[in-house]
N, C-alpha and C positions, 0 to 999 in steps of 0.2 A: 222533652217538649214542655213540664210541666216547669222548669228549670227558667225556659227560653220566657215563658209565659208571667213567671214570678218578676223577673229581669224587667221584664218591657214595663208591667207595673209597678212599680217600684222607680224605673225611670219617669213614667208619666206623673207619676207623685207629686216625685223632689222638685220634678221641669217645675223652672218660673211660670206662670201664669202671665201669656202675652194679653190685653187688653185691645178692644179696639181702637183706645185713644191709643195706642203707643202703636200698632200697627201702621197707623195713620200717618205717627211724626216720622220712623223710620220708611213710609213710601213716598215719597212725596206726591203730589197732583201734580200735573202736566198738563200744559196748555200751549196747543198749537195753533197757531196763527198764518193761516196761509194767503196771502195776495199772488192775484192773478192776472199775469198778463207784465210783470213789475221788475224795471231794468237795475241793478246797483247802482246808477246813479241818477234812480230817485229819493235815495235817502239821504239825508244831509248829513248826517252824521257828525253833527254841531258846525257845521261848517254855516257858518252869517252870511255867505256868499252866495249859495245854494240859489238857483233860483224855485228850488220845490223846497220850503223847510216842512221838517215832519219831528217835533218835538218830542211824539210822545215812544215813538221807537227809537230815535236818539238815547231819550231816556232810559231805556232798555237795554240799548247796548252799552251804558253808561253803566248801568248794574251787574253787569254780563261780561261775556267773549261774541267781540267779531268777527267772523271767518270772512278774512277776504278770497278764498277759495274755496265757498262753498258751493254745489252744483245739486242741478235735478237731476233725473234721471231723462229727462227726456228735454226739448226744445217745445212739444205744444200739451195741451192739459191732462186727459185721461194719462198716458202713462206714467206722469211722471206723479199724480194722486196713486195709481198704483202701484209703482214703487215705494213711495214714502209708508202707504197703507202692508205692504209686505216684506219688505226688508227686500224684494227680489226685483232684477231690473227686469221692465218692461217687455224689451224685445226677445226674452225670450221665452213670450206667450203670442204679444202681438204688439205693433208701433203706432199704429192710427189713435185717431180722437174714436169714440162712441159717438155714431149719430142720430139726431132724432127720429125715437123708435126702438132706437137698438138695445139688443138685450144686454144682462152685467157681463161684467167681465172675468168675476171669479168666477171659478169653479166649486160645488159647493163643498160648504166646511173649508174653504183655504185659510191658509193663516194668515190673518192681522192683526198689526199691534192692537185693535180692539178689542179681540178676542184675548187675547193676552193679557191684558189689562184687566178685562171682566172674570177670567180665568184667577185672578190674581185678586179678586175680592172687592176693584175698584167698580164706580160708578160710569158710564160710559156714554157720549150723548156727542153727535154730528152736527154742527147748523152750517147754513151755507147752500154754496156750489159742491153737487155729488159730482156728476159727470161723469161717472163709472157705469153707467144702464140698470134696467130694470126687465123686470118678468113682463111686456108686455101681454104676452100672451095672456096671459092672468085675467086684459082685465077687458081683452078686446074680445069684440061680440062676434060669432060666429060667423064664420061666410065672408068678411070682410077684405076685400083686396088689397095689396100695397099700395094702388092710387086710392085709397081712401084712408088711408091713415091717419094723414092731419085733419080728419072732420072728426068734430066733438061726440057726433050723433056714435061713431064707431067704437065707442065704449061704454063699459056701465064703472061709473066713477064712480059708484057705493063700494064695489069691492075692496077687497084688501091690494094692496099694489106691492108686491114681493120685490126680493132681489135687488133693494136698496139699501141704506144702511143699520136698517134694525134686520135685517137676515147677514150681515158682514160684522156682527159682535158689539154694535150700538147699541143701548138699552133706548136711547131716545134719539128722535131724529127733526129738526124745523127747516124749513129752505124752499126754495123755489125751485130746487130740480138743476137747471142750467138757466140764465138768464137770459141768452138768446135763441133758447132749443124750447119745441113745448114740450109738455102743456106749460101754459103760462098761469101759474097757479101756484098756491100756497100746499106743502106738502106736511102733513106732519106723520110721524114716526110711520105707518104702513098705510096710509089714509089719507084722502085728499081734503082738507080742510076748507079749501074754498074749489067750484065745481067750474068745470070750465065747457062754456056753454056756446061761443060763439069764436069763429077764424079772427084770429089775431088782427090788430088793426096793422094796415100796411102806412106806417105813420112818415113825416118829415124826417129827415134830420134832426135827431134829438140835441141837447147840447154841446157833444162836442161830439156827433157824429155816431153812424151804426144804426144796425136794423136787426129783424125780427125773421128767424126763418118760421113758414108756414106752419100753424099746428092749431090747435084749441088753447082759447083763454078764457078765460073765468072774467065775468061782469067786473067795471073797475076798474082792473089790475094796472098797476103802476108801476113801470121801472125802478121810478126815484125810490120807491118805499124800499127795495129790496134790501140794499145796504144798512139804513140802519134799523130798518126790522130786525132784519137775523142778528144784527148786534144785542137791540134789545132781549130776543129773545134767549140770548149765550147768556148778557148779565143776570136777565131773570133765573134760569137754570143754575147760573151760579151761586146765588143768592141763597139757595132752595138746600145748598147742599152742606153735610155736617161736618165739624171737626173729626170725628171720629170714626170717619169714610173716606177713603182717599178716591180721588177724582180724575179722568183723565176728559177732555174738551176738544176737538176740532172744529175749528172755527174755519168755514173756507169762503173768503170773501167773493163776493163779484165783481172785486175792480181790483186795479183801473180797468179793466177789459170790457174792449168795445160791447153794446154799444155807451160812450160817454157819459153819464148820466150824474152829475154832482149835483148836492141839490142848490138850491140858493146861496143859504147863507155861505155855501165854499167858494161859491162861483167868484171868480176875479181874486182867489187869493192867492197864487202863485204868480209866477212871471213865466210862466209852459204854459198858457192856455187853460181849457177845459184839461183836458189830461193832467196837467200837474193839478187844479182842483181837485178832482176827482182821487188822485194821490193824498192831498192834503187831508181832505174827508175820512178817506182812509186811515189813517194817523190817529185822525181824534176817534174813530172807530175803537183803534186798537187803547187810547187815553180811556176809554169807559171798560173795558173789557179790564185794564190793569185795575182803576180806581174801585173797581168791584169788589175785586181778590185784596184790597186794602182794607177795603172796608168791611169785609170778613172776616179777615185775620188770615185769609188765605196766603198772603206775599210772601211771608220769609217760607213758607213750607211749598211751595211750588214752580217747579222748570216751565218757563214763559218761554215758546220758541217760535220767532218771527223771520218767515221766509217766503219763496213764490213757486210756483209750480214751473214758471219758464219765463226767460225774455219779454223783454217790452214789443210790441204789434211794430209794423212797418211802417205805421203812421209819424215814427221818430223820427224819418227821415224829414218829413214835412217841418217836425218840431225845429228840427236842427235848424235849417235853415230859416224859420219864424222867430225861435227862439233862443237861435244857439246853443240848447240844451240837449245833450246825449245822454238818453236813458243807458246808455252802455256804459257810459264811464271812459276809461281809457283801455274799454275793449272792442274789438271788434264782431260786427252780428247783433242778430234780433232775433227774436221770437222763431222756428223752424229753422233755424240754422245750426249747422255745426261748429261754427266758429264761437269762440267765447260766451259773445252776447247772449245767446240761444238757449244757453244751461247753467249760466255762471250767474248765480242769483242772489238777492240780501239772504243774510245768513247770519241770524244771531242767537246767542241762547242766554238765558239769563236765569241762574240759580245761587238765591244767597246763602252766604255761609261755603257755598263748596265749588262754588266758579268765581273767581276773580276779580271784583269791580273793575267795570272798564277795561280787560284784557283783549288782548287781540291775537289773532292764531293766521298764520301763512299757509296752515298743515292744509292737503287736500280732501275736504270732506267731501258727503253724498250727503241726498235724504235717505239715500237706503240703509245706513249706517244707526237712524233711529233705533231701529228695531234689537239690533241689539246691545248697542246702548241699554235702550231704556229695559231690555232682558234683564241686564248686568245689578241696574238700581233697583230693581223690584221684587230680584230671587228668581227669574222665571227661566228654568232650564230650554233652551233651546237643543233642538234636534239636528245632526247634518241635514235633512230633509228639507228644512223651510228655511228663509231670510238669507239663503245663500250667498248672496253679494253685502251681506250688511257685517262692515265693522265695527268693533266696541268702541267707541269714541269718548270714553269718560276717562280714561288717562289724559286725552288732550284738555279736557275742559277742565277736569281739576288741577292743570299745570305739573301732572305728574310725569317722573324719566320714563320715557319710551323709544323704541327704535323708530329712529324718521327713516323715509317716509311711512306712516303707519299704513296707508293702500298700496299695495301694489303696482296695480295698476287700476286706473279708472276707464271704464264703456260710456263714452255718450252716442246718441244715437236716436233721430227723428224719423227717419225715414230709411223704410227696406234694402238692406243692400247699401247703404249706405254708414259709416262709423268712423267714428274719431276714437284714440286710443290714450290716454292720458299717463307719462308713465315718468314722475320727477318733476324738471323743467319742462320736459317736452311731449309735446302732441304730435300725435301721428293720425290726419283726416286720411284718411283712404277712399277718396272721391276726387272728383276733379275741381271740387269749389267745396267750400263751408257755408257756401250760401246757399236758402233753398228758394228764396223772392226773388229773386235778382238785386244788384246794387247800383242804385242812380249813380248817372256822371260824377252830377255834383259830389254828393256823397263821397267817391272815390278822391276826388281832387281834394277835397276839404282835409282827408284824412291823410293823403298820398299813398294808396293803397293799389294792389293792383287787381285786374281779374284776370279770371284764366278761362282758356278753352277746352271744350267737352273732352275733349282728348287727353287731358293736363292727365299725367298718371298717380300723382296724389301730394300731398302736401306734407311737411312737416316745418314747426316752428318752435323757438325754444322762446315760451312765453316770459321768463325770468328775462331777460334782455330784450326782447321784441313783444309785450303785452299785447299791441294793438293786431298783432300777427300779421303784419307788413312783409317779412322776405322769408320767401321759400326756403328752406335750406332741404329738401326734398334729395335733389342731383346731387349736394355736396358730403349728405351723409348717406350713402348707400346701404351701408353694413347696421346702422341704428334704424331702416326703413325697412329692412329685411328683420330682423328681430323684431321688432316691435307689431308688425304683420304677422307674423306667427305667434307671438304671445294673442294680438288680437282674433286671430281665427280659432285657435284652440278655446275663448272665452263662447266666443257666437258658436262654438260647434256644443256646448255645455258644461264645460269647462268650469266649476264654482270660483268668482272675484275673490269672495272672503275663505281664511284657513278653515281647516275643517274642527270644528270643536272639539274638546277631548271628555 
């Protein structure tokens, strides 16, 4: 023992002495950037023709890799924030949105890469849209019925407001909650910054459309402020922070998602209407958030990663036709759907020195694939137990040999009982449409596309030859609809996406 003992000191000795400035260069900071509600083709991605340009994520991917196959885990917000937040896909806990009122969605102590990150010695801080629920119980006054929920009077807003993102492994938290959910208020880290004292006002048509579900707001409150408040307050926070601390940021914007709200100076600066405004906004949103990290010295030491929780709203359909413009690109679907559009999102990541200027990747990624990724570049041993579906994605990004395809297979999935199967070229929806809204006439003729009847027995399409997913090939390949159904049922029975770690 006293052998074992001499040994270990002796090693502790000689060990180099790691500093915190050099911890810092070897972790990088991470900065994620999430838009919501936002089709791939709203980013122009240097294209002069664009009728939405968005220069300053251009510029990003300009620095970076583009995944033109990148996806969420989900078609509408809460799960596929919670995916990205646990390396684990959604539906197999739950597939809905969180509605106002409703409690979190972790379980306590689960893993997130925030935990992880703070685990790991980094600084940790959320602004934005949470949309993952809260403790309200915490903060609601006794006796209180579920038709009284949305009155202000049904809480004591002094209290502490749990089970948002400083109880999920954020040191610090700014945001307005949800911007169409109440309370309509300013939240900071467990604590409600501004008091919300009066029913939301039931207003017009803002500018480019959308409303306010029922709840308490606080004197004041302003839609327009939301976006670039939480902007301001991301640069403030970063501003604040040291070289010698490594940083991780979640930035989760409120747009484009209804309701419309750009402020002036963006308005009329697309050729999309308010929508492509509101995109445009966004952009220079993300131009302050990088000029920050320039101006700190942060940029060559931190992974910039800009993407969206799910598809552009159904309101594209109006665009198309006003404007010609398809948030989907030359995919097919929107926002709750299975088809393409629904989960196939911008997706770019940008780290200098060890990602590629201006590369571009075909490879199939997730957001759930973050997590252990970002394991891989920080030292942070993961367990079989958590981030189950998330693969290592840092062989793709730093253009190193790997076996293609690096996923298996990919789960998307909006809604119960419902699931698409990603597996190479080809998708397997196992539903009788990929649509969850329906698809205008129009819409359909514009694209040449077809629908199908409740009955249809399920679809498949090989998106390398048919992107827009125009012809069934469902009845032609039988034997690749049976496999691919059985790989997908053994996933949805629990099955782990990603290999099991050694």
């Amino acid at each position: 023992m006293m052998q074992k003992l001499v040994r270990a000191f002796v090693l502790l000795a000689t060990a180099p002495i790691i500093s915190a400035g050099s911890l810092a260069a070897e972790r990088p900071n991470v900065v994620i950037l999430y838009a919501d509600d936002m089709g791939v083709g709203d980013v122009s991605y240097g294209d002069s023709e664009a009728k939405i340009q968005t220069p300053n994520i251009d510029r990003l991917a300009s620095q970076g890799m583009t995944f033109s196959d990148g996806h969420s885990s989900s078609g509408i917000c809460t799960p596929s924030r919670y995916a990205l937040l646990t390396g684990q896909h959604h539906w197999r806990s739950f597939h809905d949105i969180v509605n106002a009122f409703e409690p979190s969605v972790f379980k306590p102590g689960e893993f997130t890469i925030a935990r992880m990150f703070h685990k790991q010695g980094y600084t940790t801080a959320c602004f934005g849209k949470w949309h993952l629920g809260w403790d309200w119980d915490a903060i609601r006054k006794p006796g209180v019925t579920k038709k009284e929920w949305p009155k202000a009077e049904s809480y004591d807003w002094t209290k502490r407001f749990p089970g948002g993102p400083v109880d999920q492994g954020f040191d610090h938290y700014f945001g307005d909650g949800t911007i169409n959910f109440p309370p309509y208020c300013w939240i900071e880290d467990d604590r409600f910054a501004t008091i919300p004292t009066r029913p939301v006002i039931k207003s017009k048509p803002l500018a480019g459309g959308g409303g306010f579900r029922p709840g308490p707001m606080a004197e004041g409150w302003n839609p327009y402020e939301i976006l670039p408040t939480v902007t301001e307050k991301t640069v403030e926070w970063i501003k604040k922070q040291k070289a010698d601390k490594p940083f991780f940021a979640y930035l989760a914007f409120n747009s484009p998602h209804y309701p419309i709200v750009p402020n002036k100076p963006f308005q009329g600066k697309s050729k999309a209407g308010y929508y492509g405004d509101f995109v445009i906004e966004t952009d220079a949103m993300v131009g302050k958030v990088l000029a920050a990290l320039e101006e700190k010295g942060f940029a060559e030491n931190t992974i910039v990663i800009f993407t969206a929780d799910n598809g552009t709203e159904k309101h594209a359909f109006q665009r198309l036709e006003e404007f010609d413009q398809w948030s989907s690109g030359e995919l097919r679907g929107l926002k709750r759907d299975l088809y393409e559009g629904g989960h196939r999102v911008p997706f770019v990541v940008s780290w200098p020195g060890k990602i590629a200027a201006g590369s571009r990747s075909d490879e199939v990624v997730s957001q759930v694939d973050f997590a252990a990724t970002f394991a891989e570049i920080i030292g942070y041993e993961l367990d079989n137990k958590v981030a189950i579906d998330s693969y290592n994605i840092l062989p793709v990004l730093k253009g190193e040999k790997y076996k293609r395809p690096l996923r298996v297979a990919t789960v998307q999935n909006t809604n119960k009982g419902k699931y698409a199967l990603r597996q190479g070229d080809w998708v397997l929806i196992d539903a009788s449409s990929g649509s969850h809204s329906g698809e205008p006439a129009a819409y359909l003729e514009h694209f040449g596309l077809e629908s199908y009847p409740k009955d249809n027995p399920g679809l498949l399409f090989n998106l390398k030859e048919d992107p827009r997913q125009t012809k069934n090939l469902y009845q032609e390949h039988p034997e690749k609809v049976a496999a691919m159904r059985q790989l997908l049922k053994r996933y949805t029975e629990g099955e782990r996406c990603a290999p099991e770690r050694n």
